[in-house]
N, CA, C and O atoms as CSV, one atom per row, in Angstrom:
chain,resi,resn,atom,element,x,y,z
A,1,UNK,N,N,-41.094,25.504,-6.538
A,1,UNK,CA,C,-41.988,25.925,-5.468
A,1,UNK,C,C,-41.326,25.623,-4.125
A,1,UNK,O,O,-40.512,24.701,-4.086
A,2,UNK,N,N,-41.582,26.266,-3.109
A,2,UNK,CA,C,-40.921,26.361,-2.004
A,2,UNK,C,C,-41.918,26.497,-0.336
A,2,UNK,O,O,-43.103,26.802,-0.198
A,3,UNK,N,N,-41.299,26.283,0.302
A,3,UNK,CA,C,-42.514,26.368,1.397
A,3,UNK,C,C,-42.201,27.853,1.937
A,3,UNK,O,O,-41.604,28.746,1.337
A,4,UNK,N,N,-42.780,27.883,3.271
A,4,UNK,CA,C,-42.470,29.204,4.164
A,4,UNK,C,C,-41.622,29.008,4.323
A,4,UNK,O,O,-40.746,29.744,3.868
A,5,UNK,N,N,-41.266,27.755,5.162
A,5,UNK,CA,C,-40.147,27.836,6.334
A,5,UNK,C,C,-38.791,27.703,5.352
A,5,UNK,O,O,-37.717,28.228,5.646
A,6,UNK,N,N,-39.048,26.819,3.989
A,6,UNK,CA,C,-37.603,27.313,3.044
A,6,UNK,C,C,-37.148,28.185,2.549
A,6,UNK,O,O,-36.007,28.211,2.088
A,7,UNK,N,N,-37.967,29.110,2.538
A,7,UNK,CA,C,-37.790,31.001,2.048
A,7,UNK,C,C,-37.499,31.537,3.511
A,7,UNK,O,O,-36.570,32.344,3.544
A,8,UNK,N,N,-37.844,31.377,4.211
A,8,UNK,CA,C,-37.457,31.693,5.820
A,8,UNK,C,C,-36.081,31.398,6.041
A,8,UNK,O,O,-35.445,32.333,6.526
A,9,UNK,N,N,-35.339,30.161,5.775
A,9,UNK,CA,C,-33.998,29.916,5.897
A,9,UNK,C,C,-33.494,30.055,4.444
A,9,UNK,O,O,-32.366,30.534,4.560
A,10,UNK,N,N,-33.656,29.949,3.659
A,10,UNK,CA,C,-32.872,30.653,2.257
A,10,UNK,C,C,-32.543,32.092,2.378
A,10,UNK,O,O,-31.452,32.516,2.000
A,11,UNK,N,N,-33.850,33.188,3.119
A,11,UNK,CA,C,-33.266,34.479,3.182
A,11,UNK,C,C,-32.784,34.907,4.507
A,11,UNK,O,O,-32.505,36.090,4.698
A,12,UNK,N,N,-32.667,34.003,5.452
A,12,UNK,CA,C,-32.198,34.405,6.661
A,12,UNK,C,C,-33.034,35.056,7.149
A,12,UNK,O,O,-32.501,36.001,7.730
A,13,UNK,N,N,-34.219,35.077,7.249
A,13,UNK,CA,C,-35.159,35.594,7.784
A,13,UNK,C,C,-35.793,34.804,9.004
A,13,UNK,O,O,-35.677,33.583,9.110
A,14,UNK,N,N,-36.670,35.825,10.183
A,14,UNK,CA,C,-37.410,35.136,11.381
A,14,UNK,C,C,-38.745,35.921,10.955
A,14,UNK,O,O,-39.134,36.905,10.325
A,15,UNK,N,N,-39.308,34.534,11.927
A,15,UNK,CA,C,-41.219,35.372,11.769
A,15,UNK,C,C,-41.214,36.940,12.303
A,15,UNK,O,O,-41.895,37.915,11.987
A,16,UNK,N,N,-40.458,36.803,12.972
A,16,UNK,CA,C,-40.941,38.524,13.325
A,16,UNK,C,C,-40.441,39.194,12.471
A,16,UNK,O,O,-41.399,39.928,12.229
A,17,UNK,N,N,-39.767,39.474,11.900
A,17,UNK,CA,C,-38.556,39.792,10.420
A,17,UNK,C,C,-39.907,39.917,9.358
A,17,UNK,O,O,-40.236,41.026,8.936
A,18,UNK,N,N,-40.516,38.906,9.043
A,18,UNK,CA,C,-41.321,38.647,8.390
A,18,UNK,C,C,-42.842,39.578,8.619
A,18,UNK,O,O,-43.305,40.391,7.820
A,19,UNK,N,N,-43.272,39.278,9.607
A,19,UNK,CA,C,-44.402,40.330,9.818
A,19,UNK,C,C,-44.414,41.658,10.255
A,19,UNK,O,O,-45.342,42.455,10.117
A,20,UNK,N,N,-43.068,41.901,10.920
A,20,UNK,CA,C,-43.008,43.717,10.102
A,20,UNK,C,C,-42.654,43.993,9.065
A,20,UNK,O,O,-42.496,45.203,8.907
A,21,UNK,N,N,-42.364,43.142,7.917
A,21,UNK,CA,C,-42.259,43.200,6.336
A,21,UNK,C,C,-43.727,43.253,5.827
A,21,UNK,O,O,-44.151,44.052,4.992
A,22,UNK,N,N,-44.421,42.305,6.441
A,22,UNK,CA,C,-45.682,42.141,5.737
A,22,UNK,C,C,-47.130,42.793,6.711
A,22,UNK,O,O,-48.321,42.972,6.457
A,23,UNK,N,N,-46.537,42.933,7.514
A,23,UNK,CA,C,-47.657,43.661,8.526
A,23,UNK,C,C,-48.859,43.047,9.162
A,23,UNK,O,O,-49.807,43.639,9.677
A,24,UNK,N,N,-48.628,41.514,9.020
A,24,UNK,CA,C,-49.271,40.472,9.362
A,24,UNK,C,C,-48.934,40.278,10.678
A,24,UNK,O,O,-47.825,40.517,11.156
A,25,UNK,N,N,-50.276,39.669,11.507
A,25,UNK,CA,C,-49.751,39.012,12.949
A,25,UNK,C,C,-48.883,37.863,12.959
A,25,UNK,O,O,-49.107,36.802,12.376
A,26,UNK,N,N,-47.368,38.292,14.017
A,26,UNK,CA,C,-47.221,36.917,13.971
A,26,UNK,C,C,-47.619,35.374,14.165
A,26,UNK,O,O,-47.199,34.271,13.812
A,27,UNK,N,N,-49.046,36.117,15.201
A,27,UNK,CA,C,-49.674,34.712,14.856
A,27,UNK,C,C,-49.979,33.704,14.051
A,27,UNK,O,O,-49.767,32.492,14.019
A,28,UNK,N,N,-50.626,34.642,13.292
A,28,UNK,CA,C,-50.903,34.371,11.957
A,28,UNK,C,C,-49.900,33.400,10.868
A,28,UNK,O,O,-50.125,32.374,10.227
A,29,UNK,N,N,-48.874,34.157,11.002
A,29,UNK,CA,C,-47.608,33.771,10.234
A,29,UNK,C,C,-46.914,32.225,10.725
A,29,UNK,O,O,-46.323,31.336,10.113
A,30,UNK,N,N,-47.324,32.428,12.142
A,30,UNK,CA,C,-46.473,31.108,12.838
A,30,UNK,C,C,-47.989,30.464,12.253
A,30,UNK,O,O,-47.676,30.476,11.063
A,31,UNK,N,N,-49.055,30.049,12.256
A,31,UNK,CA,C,-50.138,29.083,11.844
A,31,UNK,C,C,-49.764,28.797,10.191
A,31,UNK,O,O,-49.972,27.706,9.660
A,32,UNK,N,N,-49.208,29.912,9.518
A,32,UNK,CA,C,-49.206,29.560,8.061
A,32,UNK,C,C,-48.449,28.882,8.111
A,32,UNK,O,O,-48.546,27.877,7.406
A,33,UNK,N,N,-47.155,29.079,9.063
A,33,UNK,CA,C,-45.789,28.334,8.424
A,33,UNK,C,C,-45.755,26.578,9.021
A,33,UNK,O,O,-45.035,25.638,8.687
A,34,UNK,N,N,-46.841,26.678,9.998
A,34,UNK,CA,C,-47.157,25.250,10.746
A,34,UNK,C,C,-48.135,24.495,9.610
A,34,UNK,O,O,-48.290,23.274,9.577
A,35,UNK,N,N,-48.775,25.456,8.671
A,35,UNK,CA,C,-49.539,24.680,7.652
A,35,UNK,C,C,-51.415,24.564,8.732
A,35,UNK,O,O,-52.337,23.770,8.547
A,36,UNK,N,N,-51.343,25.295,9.395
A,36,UNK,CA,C,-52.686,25.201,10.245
A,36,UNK,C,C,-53.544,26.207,9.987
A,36,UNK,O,O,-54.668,26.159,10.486
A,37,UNK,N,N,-53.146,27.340,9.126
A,37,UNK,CA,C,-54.232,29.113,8.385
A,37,UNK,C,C,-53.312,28.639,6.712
A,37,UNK,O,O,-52.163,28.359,6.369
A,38,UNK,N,N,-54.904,28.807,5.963
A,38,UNK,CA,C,-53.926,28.960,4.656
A,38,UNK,C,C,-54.614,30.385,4.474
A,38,UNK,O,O,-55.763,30.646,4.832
A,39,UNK,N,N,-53.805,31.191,3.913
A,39,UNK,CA,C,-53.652,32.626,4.006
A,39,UNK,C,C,-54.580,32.944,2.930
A,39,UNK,O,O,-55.099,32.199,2.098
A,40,UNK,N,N,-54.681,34.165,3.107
A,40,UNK,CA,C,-55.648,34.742,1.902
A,40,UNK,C,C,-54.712,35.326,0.627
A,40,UNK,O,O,-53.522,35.640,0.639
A,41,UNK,N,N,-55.950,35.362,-0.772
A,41,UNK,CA,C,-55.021,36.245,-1.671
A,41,UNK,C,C,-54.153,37.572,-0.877
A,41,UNK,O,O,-52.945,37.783,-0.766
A,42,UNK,N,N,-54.852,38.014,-0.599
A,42,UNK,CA,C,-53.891,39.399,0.023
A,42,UNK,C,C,-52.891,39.192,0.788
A,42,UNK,O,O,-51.907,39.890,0.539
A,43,UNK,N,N,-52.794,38.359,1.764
A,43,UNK,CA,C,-51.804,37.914,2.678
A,43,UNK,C,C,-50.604,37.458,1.806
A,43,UNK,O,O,-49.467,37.914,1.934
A,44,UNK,N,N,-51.102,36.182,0.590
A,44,UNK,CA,C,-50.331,35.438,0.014
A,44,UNK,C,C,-48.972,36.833,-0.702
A,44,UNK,O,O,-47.765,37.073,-0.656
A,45,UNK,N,N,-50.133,37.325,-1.239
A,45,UNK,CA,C,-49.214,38.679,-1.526
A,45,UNK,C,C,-48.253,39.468,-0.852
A,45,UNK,O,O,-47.053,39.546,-1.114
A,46,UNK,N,N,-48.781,39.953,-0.105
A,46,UNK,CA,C,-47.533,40.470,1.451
A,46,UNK,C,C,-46.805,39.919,1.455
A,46,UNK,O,O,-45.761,40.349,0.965
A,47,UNK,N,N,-46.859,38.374,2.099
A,47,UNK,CA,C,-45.786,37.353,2.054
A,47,UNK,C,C,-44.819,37.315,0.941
A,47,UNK,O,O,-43.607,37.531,0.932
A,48,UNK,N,N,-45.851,36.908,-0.234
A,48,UNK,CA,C,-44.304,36.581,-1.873
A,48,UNK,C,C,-43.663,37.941,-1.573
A,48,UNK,O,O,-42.456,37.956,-1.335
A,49,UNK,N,N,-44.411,39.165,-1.560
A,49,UNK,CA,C,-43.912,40.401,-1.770
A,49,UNK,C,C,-42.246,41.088,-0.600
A,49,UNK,O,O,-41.417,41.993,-0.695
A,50,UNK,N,N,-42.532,40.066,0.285
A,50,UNK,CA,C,-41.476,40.155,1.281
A,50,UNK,C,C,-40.409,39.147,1.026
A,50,UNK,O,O,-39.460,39.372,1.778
A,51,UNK,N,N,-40.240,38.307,0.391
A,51,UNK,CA,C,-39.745,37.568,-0.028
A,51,UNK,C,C,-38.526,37.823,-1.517
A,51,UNK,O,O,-37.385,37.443,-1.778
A,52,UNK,N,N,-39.669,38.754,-2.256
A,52,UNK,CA,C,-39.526,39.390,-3.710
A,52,UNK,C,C,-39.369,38.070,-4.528
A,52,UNK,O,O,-38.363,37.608,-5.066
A,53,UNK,N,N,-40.640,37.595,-4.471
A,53,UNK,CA,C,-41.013,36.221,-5.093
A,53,UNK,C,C,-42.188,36.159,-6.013
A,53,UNK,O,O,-43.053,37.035,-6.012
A,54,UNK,N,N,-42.204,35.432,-6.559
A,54,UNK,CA,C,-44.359,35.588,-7.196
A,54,UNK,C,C,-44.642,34.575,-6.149
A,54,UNK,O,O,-43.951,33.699,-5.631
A,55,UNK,N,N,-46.270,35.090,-5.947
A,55,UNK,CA,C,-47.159,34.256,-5.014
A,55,UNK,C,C,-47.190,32.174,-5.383
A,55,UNK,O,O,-47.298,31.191,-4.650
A,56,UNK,N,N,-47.018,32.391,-6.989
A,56,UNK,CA,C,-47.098,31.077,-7.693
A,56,UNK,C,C,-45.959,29.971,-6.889
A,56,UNK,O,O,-46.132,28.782,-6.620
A,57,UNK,N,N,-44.864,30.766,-6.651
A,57,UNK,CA,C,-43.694,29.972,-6.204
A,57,UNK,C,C,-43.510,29.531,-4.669
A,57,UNK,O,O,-42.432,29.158,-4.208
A,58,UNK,N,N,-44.629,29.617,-3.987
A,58,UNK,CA,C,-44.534,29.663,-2.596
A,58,UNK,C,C,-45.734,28.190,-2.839
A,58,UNK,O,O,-46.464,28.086,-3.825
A,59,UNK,N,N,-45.671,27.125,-1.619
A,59,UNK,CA,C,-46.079,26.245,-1.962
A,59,UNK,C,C,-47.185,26.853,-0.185
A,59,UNK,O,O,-46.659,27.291,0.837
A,60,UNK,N,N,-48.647,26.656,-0.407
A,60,UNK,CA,C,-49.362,27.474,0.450
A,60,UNK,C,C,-50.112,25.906,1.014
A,60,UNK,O,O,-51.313,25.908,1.283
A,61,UNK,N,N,-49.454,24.880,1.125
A,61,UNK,CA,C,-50.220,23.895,1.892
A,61,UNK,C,C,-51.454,23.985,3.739
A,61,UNK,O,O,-51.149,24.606,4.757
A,62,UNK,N,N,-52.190,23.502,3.610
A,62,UNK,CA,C,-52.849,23.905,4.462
A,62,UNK,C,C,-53.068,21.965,5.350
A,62,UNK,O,O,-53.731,21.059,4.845
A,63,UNK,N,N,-52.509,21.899,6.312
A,63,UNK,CA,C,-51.846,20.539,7.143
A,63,UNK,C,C,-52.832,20.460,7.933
A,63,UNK,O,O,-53.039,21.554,8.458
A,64,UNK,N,N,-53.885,19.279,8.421
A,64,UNK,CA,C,-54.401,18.982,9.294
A,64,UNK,C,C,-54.345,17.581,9.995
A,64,UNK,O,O,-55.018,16.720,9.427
A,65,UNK,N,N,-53.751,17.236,10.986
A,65,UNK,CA,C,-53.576,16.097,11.485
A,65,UNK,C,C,-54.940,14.805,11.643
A,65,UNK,O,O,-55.598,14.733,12.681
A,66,UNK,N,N,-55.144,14.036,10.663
A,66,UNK,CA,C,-56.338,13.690,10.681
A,66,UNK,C,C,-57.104,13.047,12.372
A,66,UNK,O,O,-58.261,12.891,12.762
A,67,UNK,N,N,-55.875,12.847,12.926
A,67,UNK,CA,C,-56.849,12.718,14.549
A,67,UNK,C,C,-57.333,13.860,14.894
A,67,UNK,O,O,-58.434,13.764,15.435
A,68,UNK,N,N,-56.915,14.937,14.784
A,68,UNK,CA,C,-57.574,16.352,14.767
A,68,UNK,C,C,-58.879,16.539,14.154
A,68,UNK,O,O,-59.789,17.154,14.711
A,69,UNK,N,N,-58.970,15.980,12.946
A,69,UNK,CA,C,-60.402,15.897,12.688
A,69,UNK,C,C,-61.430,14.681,13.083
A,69,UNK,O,O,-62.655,14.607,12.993
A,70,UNK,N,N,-60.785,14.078,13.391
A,70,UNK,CA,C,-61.436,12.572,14.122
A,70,UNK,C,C,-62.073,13.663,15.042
A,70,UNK,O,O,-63.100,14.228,14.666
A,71,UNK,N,N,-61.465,13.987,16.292
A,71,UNK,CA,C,-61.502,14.361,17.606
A,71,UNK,C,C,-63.058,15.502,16.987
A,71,UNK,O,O,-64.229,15.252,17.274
A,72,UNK,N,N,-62.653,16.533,16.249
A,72,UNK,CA,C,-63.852,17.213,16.299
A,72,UNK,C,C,-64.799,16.798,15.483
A,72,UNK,O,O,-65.749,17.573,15.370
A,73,UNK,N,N,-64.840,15.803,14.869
A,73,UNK,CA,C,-66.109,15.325,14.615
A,73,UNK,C,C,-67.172,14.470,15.662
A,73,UNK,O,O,-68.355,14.586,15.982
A,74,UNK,N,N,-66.179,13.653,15.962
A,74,UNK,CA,C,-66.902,12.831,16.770
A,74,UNK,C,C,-66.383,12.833,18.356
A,74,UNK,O,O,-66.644,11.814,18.996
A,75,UNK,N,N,-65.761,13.762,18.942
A,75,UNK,CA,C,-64.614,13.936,20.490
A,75,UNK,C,C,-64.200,12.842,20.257
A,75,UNK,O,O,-64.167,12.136,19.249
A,76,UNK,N,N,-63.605,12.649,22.137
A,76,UNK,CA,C,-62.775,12.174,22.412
A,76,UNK,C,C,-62.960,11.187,22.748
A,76,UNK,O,O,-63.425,11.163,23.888
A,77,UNK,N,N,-62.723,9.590,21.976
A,77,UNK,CA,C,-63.132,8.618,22.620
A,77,UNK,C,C,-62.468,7.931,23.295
A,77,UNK,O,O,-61.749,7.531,22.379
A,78,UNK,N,N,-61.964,7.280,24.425
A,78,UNK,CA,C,-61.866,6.170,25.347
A,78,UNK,C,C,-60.672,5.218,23.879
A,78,UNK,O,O,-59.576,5.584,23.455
A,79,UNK,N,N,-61.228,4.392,23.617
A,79,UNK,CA,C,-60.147,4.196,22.789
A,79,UNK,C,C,-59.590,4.753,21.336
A,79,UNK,O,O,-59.111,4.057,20.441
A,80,UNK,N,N,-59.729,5.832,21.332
A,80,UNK,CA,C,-59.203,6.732,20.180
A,80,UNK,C,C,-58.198,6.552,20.535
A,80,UNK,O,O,-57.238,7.061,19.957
């Protein structure tokens, strides 16, 4: 299993490379590969499919910095 960004430098590929392959925003693509959007079945597909991978082999982690969720649960406190 492999991440984005290691199929990204294994095929010599850039995000923009990537989302006129898959027809995805690069927005989008830069949040997946930061681990901040975990993509949908369909997306996941586009992606392996640009790759010429199965979806299984792509590792689709979804990263949230837990002060990030501190902060929106409860804001911003003074000594956070």
């Amino acid at each position: 299993m492999r991440t984005l960004d290691l199929l990204l430098e294994e095929k010599n590929m850039t995000l923009d490379e990537l989302s006129e392959r898959t027809k995805l925003p690069l927005s989008r693509l830069e949040a997946i590969a930061d681990g901040r959007w975990t993509p949908s079945p369909s997306d996941r597909k586009r992606i392996a499919d640009a790759f010429e991978v199965e979806v299984e082999q792509i590792v689709w982690g979804h990263n949230l910095d837990p002060r990030n969720v501190r902060y929106r649960r409860f804001g911003l406190k003074e000594d956070f």
